[in-house]
C-alpha positions as a printed Julia matrix, in Angstrom:
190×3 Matrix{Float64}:
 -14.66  170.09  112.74
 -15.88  167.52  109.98
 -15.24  163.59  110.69
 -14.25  161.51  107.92
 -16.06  158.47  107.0
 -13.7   155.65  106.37
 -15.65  153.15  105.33
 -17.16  155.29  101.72
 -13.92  156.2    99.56
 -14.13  159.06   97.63
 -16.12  159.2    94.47
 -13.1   159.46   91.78
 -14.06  160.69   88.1
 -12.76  158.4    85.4
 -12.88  161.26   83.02
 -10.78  163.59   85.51
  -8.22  160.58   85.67
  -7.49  159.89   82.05
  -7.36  163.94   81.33
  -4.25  163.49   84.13
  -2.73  161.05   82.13
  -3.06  162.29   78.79
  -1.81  165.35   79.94
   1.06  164.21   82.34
   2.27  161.01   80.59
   4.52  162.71   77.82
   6.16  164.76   80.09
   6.5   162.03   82.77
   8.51  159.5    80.32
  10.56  161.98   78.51
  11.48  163.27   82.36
  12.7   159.77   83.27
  14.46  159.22   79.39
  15.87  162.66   79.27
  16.62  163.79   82.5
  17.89  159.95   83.88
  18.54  158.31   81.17
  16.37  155.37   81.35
  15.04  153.29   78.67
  12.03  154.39   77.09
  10.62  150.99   78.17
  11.44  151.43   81.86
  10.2   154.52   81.68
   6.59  153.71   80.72
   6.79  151.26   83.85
   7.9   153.84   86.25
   5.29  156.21   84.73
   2.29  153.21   85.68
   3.64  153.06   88.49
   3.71  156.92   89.66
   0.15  156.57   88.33
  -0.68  153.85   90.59
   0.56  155.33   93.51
  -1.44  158.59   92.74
  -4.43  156.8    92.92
  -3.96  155.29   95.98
  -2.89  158.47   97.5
  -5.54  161.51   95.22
  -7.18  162.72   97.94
  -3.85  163.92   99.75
  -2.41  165.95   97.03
  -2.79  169.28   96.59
  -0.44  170.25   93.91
  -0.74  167.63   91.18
   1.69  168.95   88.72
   4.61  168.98   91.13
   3.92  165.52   92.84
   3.91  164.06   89.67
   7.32  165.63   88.91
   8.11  164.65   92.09
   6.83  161.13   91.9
   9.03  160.67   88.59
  12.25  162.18   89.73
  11.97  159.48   92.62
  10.94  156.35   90.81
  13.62  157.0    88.21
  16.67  157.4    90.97
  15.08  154.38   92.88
  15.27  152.91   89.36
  18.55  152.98   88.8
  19.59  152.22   92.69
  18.46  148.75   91.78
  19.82  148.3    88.65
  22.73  150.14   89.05
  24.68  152.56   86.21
  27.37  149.85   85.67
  27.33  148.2    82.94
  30.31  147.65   79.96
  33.07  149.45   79.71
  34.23  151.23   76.61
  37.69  152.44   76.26
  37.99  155.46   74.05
  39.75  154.33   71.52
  37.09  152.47   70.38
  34.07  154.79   70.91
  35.73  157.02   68.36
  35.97  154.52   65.87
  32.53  153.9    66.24
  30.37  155.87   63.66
  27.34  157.75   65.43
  24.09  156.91   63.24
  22.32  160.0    63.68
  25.35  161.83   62.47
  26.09  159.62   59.45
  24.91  161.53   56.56
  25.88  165.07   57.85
  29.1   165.16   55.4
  26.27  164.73   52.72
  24.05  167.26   53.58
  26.58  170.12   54.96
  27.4   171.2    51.28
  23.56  171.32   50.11
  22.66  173.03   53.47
  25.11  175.55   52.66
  24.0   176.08   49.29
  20.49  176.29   50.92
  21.14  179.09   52.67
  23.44  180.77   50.63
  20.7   180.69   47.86
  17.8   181.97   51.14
  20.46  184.94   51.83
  20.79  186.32   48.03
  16.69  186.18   48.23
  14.75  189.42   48.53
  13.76  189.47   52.27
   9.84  189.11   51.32
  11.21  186.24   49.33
  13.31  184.94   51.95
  10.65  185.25   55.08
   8.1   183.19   52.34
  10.23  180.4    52.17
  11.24  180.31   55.54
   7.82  180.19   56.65
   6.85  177.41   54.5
   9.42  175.06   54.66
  11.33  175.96   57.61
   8.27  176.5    59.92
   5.88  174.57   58.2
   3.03  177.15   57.53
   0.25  176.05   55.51
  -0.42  178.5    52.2
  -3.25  179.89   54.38
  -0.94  180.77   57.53
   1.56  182.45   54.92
  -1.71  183.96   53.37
  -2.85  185.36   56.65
   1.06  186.33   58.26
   1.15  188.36   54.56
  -2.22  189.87   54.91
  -2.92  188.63   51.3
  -5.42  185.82   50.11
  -4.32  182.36   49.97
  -4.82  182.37   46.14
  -1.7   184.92   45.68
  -0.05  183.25   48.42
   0.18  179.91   46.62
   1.76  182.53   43.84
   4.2   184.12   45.93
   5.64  180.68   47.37
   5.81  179.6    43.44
   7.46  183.05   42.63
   9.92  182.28   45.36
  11.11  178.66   44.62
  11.46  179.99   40.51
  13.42  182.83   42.03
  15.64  180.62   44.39
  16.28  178.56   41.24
  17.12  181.14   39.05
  19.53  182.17   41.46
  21.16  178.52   42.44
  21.38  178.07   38.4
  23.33  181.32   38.14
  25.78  180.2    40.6
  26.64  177.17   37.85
  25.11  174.52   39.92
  23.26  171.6    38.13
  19.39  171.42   38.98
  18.79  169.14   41.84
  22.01  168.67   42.49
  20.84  165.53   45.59
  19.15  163.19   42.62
  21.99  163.39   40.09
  24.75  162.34   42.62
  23.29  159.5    44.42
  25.49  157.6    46.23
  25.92  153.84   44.95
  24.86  151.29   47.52
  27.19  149.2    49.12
  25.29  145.88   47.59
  25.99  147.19   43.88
């Protein structure tokens, strides 16, 4: 049996804290944001505070992951105990006349997105899995390179073989080259 000595707290790492936080504090605000829907704003505030309160309380916990989960999921429903969901009412009508931003320009973009594709599909599939890497996923010419098992020399060739050949092809349907510049819409200032 070991007796604790009171008066001595633990010797706490500064290091070992911030690689908690760095590591935890994403997840922690887009838990309270995402999962509770509260402000990005509160949420930092809720995440200092589960911080705090791990501090205080380190040398109890044995699972860190899940207290911290824990410790969100209740400062984010105490959150909202004291500030209540209420709030202004919205009657349907008008929420539906209400344009969503994020949503704004998809009537632009559906018909080039469907040219896009349509122009991906009538690709060879080497062609297709090139372009898809690149722009879709991002790759870098020397990820494509090494996915390809070629050098990143040809690589760069390939992804310029593929754009001349989804061209080509986009052309032959009797579309205009860049079809987005030449129709820009007019601003509402103008």
């Amino acid at each position: 049996m070991t007796a604790f000595d009171d008066s001595a707290p633990p010797k706490r790492d500064d290091g070992d804290f911030e690689q908690i936080y760095v590591k935890h504090y994403d997840f922690l605000v887009s838990i309270a944001v995402r999962k509770f829907g509260v402000p990005t704003s509160e949420a930092d505030t809720l995440v200092q505070e589960v911080f705090l309160s791990y501090l205080k309380r380190s040398n109890e916990i044995h699972d860190l992951h899940a207290w911290l989960l824990g410790g969100i999921c209740h400062a984010s429903r105490y959150f909202w105990r004291q500030h209540g969901r209420g709030g202004e009412t919205v009657e349907l009508d008008e929420l539906f006349e209400r344009e969503d931003p994020t949503s704004h320009d998809v009537r632009d973009d559906l018909p080039d997105a469907l040219t896009i594709r349509a122009v991906l599909d009538s690709l060879p599939p080497r062609y297709h899995r090139i372009l898809r890497l690149r722009y879709y996923e991002g790759c870098s010419i020397a990820e494509i390179a090494e996915a390809l098992g070629v050098k990143p020399k040809y690589a760069q060739k390939l992804v310029s073989k593929c754009i001349k050949k989804a061209e080509k092809n986009y052309l032959e349907k009797g579309r205009p080259a860049c079809p987005p510049a030449a129709r820009k819409r007019a601003s509402p200032n103008s």
